[in-house]
C-alpha positions as CSV (number, residue, x, y, z in Angstrom):
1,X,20.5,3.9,9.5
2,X,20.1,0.0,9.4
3,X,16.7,0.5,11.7
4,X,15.5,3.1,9.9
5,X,15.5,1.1,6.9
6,X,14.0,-1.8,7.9
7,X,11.2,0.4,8.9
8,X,10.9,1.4,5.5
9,X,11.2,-2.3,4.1
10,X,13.9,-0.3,1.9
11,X,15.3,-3.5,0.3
12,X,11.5,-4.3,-1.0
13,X,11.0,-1.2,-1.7
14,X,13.9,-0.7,-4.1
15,X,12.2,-3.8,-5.9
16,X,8.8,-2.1,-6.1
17,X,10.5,0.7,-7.7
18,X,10.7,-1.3,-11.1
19,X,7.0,-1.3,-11.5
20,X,6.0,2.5,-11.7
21,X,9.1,2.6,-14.0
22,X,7.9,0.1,-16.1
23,X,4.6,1.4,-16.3
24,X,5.9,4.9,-17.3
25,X,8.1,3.2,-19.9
26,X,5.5,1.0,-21.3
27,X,2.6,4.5,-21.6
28,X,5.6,6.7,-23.2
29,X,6.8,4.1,-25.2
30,X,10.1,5.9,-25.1
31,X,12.7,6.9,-22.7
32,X,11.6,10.6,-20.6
33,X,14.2,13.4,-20.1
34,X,16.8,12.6,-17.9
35,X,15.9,15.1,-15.3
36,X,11.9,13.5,-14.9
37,X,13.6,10.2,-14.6
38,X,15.4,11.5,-11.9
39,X,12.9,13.3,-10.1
40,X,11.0,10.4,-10.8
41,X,13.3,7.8,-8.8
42,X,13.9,10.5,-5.9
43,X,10.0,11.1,-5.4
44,X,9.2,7.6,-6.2
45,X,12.2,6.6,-3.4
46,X,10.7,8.8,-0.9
47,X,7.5,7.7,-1.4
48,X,7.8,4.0,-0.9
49,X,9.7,4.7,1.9
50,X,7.3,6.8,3.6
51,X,4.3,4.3,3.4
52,X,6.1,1.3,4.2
53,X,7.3,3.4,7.8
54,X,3.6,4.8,7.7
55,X,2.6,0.8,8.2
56,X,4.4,0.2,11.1
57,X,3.7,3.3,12.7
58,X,0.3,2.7,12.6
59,X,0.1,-0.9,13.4
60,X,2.8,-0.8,16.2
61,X,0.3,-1.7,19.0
62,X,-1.1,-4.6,17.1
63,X,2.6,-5.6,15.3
64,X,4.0,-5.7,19.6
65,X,1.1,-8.3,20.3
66,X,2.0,-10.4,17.1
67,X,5.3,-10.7,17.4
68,X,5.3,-11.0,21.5
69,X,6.5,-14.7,21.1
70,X,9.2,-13.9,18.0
71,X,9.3,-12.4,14.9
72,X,8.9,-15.3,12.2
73,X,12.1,-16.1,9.2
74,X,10.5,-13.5,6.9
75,X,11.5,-13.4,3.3
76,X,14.6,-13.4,1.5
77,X,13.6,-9.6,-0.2
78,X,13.4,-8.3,3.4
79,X,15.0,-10.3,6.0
80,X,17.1,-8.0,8.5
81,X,16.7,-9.3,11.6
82,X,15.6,-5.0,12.4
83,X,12.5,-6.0,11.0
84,X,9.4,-4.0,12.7
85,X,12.2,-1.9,14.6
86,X,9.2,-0.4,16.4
87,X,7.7,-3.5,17.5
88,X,11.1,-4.5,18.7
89,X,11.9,-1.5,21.1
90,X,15.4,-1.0,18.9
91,X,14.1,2.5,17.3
92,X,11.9,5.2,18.9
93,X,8.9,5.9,17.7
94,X,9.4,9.6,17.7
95,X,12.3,8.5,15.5
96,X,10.4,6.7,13.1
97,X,7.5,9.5,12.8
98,X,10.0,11.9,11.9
99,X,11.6,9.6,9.3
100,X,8.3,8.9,8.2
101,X,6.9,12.9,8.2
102,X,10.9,14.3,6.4
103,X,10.3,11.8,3.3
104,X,6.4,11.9,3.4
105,X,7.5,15.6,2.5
106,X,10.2,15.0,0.1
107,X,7.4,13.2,-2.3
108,X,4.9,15.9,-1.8
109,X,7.7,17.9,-3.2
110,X,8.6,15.6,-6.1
111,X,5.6,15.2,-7.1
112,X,4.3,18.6,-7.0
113,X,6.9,19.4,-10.0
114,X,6.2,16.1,-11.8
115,X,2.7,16.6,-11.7
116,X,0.8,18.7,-9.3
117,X,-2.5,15.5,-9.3
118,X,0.3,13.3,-7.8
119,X,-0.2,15.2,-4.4
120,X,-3.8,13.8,-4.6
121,X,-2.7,10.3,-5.8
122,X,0.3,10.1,-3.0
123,X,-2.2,11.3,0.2
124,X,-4.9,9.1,-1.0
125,X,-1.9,6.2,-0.5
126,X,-1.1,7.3,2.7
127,X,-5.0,7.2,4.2
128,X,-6.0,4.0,2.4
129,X,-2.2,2.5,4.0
130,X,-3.7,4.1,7.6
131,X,-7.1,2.3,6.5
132,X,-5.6,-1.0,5.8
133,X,-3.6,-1.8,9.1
134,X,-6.8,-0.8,11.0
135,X,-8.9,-3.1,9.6
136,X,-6.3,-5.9,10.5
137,X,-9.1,-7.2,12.6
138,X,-11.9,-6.1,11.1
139,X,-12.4,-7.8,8.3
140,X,-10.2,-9.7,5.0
141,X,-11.4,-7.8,2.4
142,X,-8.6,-5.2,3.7
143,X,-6.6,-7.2,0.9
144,X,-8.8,-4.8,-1.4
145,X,-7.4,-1.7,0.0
146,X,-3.7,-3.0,-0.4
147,X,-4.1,-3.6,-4.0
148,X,-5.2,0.3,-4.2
149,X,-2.7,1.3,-2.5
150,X,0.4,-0.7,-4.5
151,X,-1.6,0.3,-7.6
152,X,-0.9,3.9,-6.6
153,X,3.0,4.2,-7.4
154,X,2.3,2.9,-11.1
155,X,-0.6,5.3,-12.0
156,X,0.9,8.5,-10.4
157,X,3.9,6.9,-12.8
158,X,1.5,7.6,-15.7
159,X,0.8,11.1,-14.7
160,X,4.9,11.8,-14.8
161,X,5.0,11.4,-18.7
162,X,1.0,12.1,-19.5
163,X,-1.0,14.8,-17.7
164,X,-4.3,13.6,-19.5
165,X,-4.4,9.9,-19.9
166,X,-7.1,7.8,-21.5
167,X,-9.0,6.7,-17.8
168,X,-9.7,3.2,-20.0
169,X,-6.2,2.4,-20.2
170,X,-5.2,3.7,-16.6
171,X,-8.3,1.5,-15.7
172,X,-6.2,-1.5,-17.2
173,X,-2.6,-0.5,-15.4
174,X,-4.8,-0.6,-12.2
175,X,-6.2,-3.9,-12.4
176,X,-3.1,-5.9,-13.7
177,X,-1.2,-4.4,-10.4
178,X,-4.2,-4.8,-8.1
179,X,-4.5,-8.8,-8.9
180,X,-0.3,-9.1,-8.8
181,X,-0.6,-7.5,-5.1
182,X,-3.1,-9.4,-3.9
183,X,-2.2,-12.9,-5.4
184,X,1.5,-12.3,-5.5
185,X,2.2,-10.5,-2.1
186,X,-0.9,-9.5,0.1
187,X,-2.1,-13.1,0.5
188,X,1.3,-14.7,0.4
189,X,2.4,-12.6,2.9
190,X,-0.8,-13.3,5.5
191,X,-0.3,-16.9,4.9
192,X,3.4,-16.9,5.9
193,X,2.1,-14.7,9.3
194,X,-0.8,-17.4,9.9
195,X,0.9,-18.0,13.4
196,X,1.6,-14.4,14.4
197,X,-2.1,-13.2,12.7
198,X,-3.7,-15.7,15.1
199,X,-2.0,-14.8,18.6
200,X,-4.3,-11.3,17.7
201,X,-7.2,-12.7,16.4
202,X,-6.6,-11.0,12.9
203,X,-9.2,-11.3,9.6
204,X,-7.5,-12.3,6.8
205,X,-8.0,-14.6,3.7
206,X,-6.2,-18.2,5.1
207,X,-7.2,-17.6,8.8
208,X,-10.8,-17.0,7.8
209,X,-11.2,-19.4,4.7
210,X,-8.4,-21.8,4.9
211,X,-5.1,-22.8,2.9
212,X,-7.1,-24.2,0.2
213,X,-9.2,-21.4,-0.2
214,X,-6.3,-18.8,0.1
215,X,-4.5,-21.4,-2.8
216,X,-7.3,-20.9,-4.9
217,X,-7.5,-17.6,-4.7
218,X,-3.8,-17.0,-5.3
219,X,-4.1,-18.9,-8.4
220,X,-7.0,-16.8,-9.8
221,X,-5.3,-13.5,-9.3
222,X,-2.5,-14.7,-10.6
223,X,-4.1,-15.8,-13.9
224,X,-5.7,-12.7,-14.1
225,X,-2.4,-10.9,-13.7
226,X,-0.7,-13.1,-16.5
227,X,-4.1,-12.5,-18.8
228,X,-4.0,-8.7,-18.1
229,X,-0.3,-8.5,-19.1
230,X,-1.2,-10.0,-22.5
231,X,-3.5,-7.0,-23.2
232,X,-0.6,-4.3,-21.6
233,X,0.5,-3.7,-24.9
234,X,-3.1,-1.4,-25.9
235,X,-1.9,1.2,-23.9
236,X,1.8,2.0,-25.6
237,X,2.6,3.7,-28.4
238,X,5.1,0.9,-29.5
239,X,4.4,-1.9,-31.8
240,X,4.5,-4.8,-29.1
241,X,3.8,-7.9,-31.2
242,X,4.0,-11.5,-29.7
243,X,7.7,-11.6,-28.8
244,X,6.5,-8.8,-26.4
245,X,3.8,-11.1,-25.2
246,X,5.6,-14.1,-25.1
247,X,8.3,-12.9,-23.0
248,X,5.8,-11.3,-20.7
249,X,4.1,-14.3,-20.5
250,X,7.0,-16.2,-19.8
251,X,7.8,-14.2,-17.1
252,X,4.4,-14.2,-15.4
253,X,4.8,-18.2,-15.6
254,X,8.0,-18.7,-13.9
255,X,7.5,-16.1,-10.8
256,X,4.0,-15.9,-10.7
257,X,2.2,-18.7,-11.9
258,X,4.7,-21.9,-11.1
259,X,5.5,-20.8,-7.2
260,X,1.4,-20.2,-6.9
261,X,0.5,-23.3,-8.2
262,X,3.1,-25.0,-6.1
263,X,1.7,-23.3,-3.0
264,X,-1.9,-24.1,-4.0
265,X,-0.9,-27.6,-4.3
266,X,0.9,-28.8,-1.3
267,X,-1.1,-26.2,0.9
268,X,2.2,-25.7,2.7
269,X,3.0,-23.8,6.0
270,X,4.5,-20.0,5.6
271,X,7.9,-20.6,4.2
272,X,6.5,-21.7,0.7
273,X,4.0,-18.8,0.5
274,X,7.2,-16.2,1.6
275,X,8.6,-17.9,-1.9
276,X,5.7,-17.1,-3.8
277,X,6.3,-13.5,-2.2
278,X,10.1,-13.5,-3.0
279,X,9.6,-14.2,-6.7
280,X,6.5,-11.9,-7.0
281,X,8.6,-8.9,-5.7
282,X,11.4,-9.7,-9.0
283,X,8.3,-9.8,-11.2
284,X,8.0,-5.6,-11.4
285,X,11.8,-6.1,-12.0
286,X,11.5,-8.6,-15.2
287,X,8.7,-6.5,-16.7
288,X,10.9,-3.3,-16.6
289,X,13.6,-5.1,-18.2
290,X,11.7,-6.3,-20.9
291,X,10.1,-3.3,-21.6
292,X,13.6,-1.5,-21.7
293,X,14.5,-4.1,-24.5
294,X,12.0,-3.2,-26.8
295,X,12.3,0.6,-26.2
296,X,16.1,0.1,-27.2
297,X,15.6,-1.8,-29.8
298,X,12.8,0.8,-31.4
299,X,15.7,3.7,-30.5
300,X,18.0,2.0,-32.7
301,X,15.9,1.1,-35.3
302,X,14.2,4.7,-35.7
């Protein structure tokens, strides 16, 4: 089972799990029935594990000519040594399609009794995933099409707990996840793959623009994510003063915006950016926490 979940990126995917639940959490303001929440984590499971397969599947051709001369040191949320099984000749890739096709169809059947829409929202993920591999050498504004598709998870999320939401708010959700992918794990990530992206001639942000460029960038998103957080609390029910905020805040500094800034500012080979990376994936994590406090602590006080 090891290579079939390092197909999946399971471990970093368990970690992206944190930021649909938080979303949900943070629209509902409460705590949803215990059988949604379940369905919720099995469909959401599936899901995650299905694209991240669906990645390499595509991109095996392309991933075999990157990692010809070694696969690099990775990151500390997903560093088996199975990693890109595929690329590696240790798992068949009638194997892999099949893992990828039996949970691909476990979330179409979660989310068709969570919310019938999710079907639209989860096959949209999956062609926009197929999208972004193939532009790998086409062009860097792929790192658009990756923040869609990590923005997915969290807005089906809102469709678990409200069939009809405001589209402003949902508008909101999407754009505080879409600048925490791209600053906090598309861009880290291409940066710590400079070597491997090169060997195929690959378009991303620091090949075509440079470290200081990519730094920059990182930077802005991040900001942006930090500043969107502060507004978050428009869309909940809940009274989420400034202790909210600060904590938020606080949390966005330390694994977002101290790691970027460090990156930005010694312009530093991979391993640096895979840090960045590594503390961007606990950021869903500390958001769902907090958010978990503040729905106890209006539980208890009702």
């Amino acid at each position: 089972m090891k290579r079939f979940f390092a197909l999946s990126r399971t471990t970093h995917g368990v970690l992206d799990l944190a930021m649909p639940g938080f979303v949900a959490l943070l629209w509902l303001g409460a705590f949803p029935p215990f059988w949604t929440i379940a369905l919720s984590l099995f469909t959401a499971f599936a899901a995650y594990t299905a694209i991240y397969a669906l990645n390499d599947l595509v991109g095996l051709a392309v991933d075999k000519e990157k990692f010809a001369g070694g696969i690099n040191a990775g990151y500390s949320v997903e560093a088996s040594d199975m990693r890109y099984p595929l690329a590696q000749n240790v798992l068949p890739y009638k194997s892999g399609a099949l893992w990828f096709a039996g949970w691909f169809f476990a979330a179409l059947v979660g989310a068709y009794f969570l919310n019938p829409f999710i079907i639209v929202i989860l096959v949209a993920a999956a062609i926009l995933e197929v999208i972004y591999v193939l532009l790998l050498k086409v062009t860097y504004l792929r790192t658009f099409v990756s923040g869609l598709v990590k923005s997915s998870g969290p807005i089906a999320a809102i469709y678990v707990v409200d069939p009809g939401p405001d589209l402003a708010k949902v508008l909101l959700i999407l754009a505080w996840v879409f600048v925490w992918e791209i600053g906090g794990q598309n861009i880290p990530a291409d940066w710590n793959d400079t070597a491997e992206d090169q060997r195929v001639h690959a378009k991303t942000i620091p090949l075509q623009f440079g470290t200081r460029v990519a730094g920059a960038l990182v930077l802005l998103t991040l900001a942006l994510t930090v500043t969107f957080s502060l507004l978050l609390p428009r869309v909940s029910p809940l009274t989420l003063g400034w202790p909210y905020r600060l904590a938020s805040a606080l949390a966005g500094a330390l694994l977002l915006l101290k790691p970027g800034y460090d990156l930005y500012r010694q312009q530093s080979e991979g391993r640096m950016a895979a840090r960045l990376f590594d503390r961007a994936s606990y950021y869903p994590i500390a958001q769902l926490a907090i958010i978990t406090t503040f729905v106890l602590v209006s539980l208890f006080s009702a």
